[in-house]
TORFIDREN-186044 format. One line per 2 residues: number of its first residue (from 1); their letters; for each residue x, y, z of C-alpha. Coordinates in steps of 0.2 Angstrom, whole numbers, plus 5000, padded with zeros to 4 digits. Layout:
NUM = a = X:Y:Z  ...
This chain:
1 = xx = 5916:5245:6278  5926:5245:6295
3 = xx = 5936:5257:6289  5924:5268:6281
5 = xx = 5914:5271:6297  5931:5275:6306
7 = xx = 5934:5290:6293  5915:5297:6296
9 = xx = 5919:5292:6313  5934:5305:6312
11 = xx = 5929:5319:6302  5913:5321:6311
13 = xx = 5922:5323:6327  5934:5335:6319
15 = xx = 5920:5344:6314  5911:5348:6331
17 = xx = 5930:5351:6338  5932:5364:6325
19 = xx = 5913:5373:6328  5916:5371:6345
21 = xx = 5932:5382:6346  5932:5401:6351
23 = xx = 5934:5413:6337  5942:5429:6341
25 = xx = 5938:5446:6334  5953:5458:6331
27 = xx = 5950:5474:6335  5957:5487:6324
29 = xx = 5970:5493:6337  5982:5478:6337
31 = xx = 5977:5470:6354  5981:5488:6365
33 = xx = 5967:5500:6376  5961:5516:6368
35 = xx = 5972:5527:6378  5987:5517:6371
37 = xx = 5982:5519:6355  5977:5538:6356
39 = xx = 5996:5541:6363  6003:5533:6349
41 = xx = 5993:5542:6333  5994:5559:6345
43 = xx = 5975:5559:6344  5966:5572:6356
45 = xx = 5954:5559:6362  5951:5540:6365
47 = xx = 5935:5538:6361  5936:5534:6340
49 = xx = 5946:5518:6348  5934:5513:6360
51 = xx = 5925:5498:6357  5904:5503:6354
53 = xx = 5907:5522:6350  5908:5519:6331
55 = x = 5895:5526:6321
């Protein structure tokens, strides 16, 4: 029985740990700025990169 409450012991603190941990979005541009990204595909303009002007 000991050991029983050790394991539900265990995986519930697990649990919360995992919940708990940041989850991070990718962006579609591979971790650089607009203007990086614009240089590299020879776009005119940054703004289809920037974050909050998708339509």
């Amino acid at each position: 029985m000991n050991t029983i409450k050790k394991l539900g012991l265990i995986v519930l603190l697990g649990s919360f740990v995992i919940s708990c941990a940041p989850r991070l979005k990718p962006n579609g541009n591979h971790g650089l700025p607009p203007g990086q990204v614009k240089k590299v595909t020879g776009s005119k303009s940054a703004k289809h990169y920037a974050p909050g002007q998708y339509k």
